[in-house]
Structures are given as structure tokens and as C-alpha cells.
NUTI-757868 format. One line per field, with one value per residue (C-alpha): residue in three letters; x, y, z. Coordinates in nm, 4 decimals. Example, Ala and Ser with C-alpha at 12.3 -4.5 7.8 and 13.67 -1.06 7.14 Angstrom:
<nodes>
residuo = c(ALA / SER) $
px = c(1.2300 / 1.3670) $
py = c(-0.4500 / -0.1060) $
pz = c(0.7800 / 0.7140) $
</nodes>
This chain:
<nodes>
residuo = c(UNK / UNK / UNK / UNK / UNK / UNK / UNK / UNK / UNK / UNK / UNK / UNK / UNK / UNK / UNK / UNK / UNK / UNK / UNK / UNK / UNK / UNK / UNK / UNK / UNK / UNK / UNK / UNK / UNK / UNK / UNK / UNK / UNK / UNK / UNK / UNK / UNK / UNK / UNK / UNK / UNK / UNK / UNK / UNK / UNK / UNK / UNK / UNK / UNK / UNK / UNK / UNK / UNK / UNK / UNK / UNK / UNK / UNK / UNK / UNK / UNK / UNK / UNK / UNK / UNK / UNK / UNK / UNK / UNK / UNK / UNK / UNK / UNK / UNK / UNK / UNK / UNK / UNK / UNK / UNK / UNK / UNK / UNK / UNK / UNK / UNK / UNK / UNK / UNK / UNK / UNK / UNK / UNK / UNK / UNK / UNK / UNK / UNK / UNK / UNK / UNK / UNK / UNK / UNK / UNK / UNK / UNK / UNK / UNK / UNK / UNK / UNK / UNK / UNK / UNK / UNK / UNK / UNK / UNK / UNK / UNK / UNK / UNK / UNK / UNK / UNK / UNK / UNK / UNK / UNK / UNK / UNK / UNK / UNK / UNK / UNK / UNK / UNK / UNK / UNK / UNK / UNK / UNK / UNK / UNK / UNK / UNK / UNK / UNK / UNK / UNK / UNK / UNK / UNK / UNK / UNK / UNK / UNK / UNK / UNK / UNK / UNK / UNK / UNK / UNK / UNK / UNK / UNK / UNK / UNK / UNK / UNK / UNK / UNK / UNK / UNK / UNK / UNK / UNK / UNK) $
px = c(10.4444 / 10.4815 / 10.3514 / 9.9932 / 10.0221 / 10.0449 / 9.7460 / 9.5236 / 9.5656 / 9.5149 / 9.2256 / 9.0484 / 9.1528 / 8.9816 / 8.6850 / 8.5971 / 8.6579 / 8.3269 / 8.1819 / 8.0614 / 7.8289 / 7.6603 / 7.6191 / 7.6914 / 8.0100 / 8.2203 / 8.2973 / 8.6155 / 8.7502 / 8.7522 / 8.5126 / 8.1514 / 7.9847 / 7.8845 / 7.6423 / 7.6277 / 7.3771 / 7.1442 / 7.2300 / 6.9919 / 6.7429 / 6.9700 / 6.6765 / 6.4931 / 6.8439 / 7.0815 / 7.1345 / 7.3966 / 7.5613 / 7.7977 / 7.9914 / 8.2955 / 8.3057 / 8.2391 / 7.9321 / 7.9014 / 7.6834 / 7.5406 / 7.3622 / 7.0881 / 7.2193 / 7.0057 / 6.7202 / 6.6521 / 6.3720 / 6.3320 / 6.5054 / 6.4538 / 6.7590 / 6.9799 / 7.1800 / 7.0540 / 6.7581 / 6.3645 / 6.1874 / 6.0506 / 5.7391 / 5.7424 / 6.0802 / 5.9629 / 5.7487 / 6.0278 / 6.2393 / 5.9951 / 5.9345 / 6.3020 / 6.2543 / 5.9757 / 6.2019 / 6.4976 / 6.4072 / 6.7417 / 6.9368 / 6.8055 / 7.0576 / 7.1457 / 7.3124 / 7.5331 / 7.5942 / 7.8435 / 7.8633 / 8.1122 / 8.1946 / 8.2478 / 8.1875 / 8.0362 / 8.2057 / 8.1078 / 8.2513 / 7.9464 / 7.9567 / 7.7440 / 7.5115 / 7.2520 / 7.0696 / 6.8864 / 6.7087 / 6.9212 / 6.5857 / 6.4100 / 6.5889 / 6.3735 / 6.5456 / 6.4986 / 6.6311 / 6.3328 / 6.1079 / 6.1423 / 6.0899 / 5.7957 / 5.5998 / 5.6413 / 5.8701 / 6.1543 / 6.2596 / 6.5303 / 6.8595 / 7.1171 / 7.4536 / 7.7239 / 7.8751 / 7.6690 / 7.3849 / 7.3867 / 6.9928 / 6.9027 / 6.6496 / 6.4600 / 6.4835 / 6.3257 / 6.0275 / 5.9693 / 5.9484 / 5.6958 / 5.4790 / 5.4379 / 5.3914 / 5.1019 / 4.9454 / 4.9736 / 5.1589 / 5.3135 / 5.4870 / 5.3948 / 5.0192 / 5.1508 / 5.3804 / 5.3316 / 5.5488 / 5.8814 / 5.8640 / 5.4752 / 5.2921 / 5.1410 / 4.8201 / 4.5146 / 4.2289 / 3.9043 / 3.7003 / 3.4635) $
py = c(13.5423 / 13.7488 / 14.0393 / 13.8199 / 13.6644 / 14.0310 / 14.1189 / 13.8515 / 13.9427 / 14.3403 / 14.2423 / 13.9847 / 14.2292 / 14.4713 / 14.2820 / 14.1752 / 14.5786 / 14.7221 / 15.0239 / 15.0408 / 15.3249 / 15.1095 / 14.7753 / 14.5524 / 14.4841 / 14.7970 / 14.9149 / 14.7792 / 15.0695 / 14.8570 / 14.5625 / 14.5548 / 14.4549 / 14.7449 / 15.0546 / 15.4155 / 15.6308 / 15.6107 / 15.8495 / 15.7421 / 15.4532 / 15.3502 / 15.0781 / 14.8321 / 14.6598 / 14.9079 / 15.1733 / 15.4265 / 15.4164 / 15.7161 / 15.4524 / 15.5958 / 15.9295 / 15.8086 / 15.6893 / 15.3443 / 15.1407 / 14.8924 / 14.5321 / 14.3654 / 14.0615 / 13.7540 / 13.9177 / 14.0894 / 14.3553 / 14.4483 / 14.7191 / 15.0714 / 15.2274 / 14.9985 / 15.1872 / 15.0453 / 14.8477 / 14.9278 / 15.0133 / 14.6801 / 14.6010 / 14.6648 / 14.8389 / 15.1600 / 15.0246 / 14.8324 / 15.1563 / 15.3254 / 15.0746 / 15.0543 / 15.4222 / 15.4310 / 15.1828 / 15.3129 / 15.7404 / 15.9415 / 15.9540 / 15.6169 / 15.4639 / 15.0482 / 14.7898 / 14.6053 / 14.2501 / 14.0563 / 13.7137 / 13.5400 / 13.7942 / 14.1718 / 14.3002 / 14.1823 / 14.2530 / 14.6131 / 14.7225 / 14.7301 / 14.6422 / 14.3183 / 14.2924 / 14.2271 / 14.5780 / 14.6192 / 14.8759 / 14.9926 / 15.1165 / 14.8120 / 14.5740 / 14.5173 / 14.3092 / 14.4832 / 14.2104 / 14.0027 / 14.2468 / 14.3683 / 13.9782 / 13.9493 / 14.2385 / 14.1208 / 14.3673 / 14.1059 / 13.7819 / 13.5650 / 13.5567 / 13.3337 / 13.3889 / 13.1285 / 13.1652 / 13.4564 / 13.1673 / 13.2988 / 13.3811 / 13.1460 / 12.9370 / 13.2830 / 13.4776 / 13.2155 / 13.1486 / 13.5469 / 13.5457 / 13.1874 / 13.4025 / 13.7077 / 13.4856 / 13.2546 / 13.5394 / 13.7131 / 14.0200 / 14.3124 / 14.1964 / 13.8122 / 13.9594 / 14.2594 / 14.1309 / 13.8311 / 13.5870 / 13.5816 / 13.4564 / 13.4835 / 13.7313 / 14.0377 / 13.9994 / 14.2514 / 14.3717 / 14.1851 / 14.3395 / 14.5640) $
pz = c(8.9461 / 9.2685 / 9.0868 / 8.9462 / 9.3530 / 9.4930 / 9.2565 / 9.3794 / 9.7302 / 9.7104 / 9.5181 / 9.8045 / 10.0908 / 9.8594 / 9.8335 / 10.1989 / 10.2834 / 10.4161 / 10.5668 / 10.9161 / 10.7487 / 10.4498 / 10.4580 / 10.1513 / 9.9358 / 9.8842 / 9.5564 / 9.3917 / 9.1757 / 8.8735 / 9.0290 / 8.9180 / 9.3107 / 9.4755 / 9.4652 / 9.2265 / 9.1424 / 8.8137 / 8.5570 / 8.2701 / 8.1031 / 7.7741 / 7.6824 / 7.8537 / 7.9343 / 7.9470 / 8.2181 / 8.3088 / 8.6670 / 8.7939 / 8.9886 / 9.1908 / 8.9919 / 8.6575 / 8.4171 / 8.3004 / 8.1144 / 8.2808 / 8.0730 / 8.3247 / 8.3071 / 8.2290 / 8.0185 / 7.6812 / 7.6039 / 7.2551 / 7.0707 / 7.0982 / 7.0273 / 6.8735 / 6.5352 / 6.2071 / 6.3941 / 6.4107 / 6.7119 / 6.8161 / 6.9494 / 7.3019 / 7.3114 / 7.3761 / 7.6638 / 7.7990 / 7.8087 / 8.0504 / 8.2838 / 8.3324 / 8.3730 / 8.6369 / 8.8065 / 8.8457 / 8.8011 / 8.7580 / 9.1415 / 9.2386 / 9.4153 / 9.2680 / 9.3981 / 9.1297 / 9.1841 / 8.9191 / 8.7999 / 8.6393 / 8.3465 / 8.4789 / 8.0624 / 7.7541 / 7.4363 / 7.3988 / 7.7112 / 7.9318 / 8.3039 / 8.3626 / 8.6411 / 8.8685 / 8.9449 / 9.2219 / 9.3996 / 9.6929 / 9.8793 / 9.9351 / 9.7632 / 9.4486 / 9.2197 / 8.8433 / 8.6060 / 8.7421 / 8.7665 / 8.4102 / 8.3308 / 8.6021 / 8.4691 / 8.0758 / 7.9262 / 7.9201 / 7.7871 / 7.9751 / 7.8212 / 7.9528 / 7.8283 / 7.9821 / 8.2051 / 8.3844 / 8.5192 / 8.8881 / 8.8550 / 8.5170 / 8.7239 / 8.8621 / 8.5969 / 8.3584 / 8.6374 / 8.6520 / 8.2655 / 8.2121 / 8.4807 / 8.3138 / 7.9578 / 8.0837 / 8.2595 / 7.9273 / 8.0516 / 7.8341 / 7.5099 / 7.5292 / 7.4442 / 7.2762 / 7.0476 / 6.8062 / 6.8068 / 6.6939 / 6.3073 / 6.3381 / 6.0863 / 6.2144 / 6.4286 / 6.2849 / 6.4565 / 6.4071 / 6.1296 / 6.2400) $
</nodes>
């Protein structure tokens, strides 16, 4: 018990550590809160953080894009296009801001988070949503940003952005061009 005790407090005094130098949360050796450096685009969810010395993949929480990469799967529409968004987003050296939620990895080892642009701020999972190249994806108990990222997503869908006009439906045949 002392041990689990003496755990939980190296951990908090970890946590409310900052530098004087760069405001924010600092990075927990293990913790998923803090900032690294982009490495590469995975897919239109997936990125890969150097993040105190080492690479890790990184899920946006709170949204899905379609495949692009996924073994045994087909490209899906729009997943190609969701891939170089992320891209023009976050180019290779960008340096992100990772914020957690309630889960710090989902069952293939990836780091769950928040991304956003250390520059200025811009927060990706919503803008991938905002600008039509992602669905919302809620997965309990990661719900810090449900309400946002669903309003970012309805936006981009009424206003008939990227793969809501691109894409037919889910369970919906194929559209074809008009004859002609």
C-alpha cells in the first residue's frame, strides 16, 4: 500500500511540474499530456509523435476517417484524402500538444489524445471533423470533447463538406454519374 501511495504522489508532483521556459503541462515520461514533435501521417487518425526521445503512435481521439492503410482492408472512400489533410496539418517537425482523457491507450497500444497544434493552438481532431474528412467517434469513457466534436462533424455534413458529399452512405449503393 505505501508503495501504490508513494506512486500516486511522485506521479501528481510530476504532473503539476512546469517549465518557466514553455508553458503548458510537462511531459510525464510515461503520461500522455504534454508536447513532441511529428514524425509522420499514419492515416487520417493516426500520427507518430517522437515524444521524450522516442516515436509513438498517436489515435485522435473522438473521430474516425476512413481507411487507408488498414492490413486486409480496401482503401475507402475518402481515406486517402483524409490522410493528407492530416498531412498538410500537421507537416513532419510540427510541434503538438497532446492532451489525454480518461484512457492513456486503446487496445493496440496507441497513445490516446487530443492533438493540437502547438503554434497557434488549432485543435486537429475537430478540424479533421470541421473540414469533412472525419466522422465523430465516441468511445467511453474518452467523452472530454463528445459535444464539440459531434457539432464540428453535423457542420461539415449539412454544408456537404469532403466525404459526407463524396462518399455514399454507409450501406447505400454506389452513386453514378448522370448519363451523358
Amino acid at each position: 500500500m505505501r508503495r501504490v501511495l508513494a506512486t500516486v504522489a511522485l506521479l501528481v508532483g510530476l504532473a503539476g511540474c512546469q517549465s518557466a521556459a514553455s508553458p503548458g503541462p510537462a511531459t510525464p515520461a510515461l503520461g500522455v499530456d504534454g508536447r513532441g514533435s511529428m514524425v509522420r501521417v499514419v492515416d487520417g487518425d493516426t500520427i507518430v509523435v517522437r515524444l521524450a526521445g522516442r516515436e509513438e503512435r498517436v489515435r485522435l481521439i473522438g473521430i474516425d476517417t476512413p481507411e487507408s492503410v488498414k492490413p486486409g482492408s480496401p482503401v475507402e472512400c475518402f481515406g486517402k484524402e483524409a490522410s493528407g489533410h492530416l498531412a498538410s496539418l500537421l507537416p513532419e517537425g510540427t510541434v503538438v500538444r497532446l492532451e489525454g482523457d480518461v484512457e492513456q491507450r486503446d487496445r493496440y497500444g496507441r497513445l490516446l489524445a487530443y492533438v493540437y497544434r502547438d503554434a497557434d493552438g488549432l485543435f486537429v481532431n475537430a478540424v479533421m471533423a470541421r473540414d469533412g474528412f472525419a466522422e465523430p467517434l465516441t468511445v467511453p469513457p474518452n467523452v472530454a470533447h463528445t459535444a464539440e466534436l459531434a457539432t464540428a462533424a453535423r457542420s461539415a455534413r449539412e454544408s456537404g463538406r469532403g466525404l459526407w458529399t463524396a462518399c455514399p452512405a454507409p450501406g447505400a449503393p454506389p452513386t453514378r454519374a448522370p448519363p451523358g
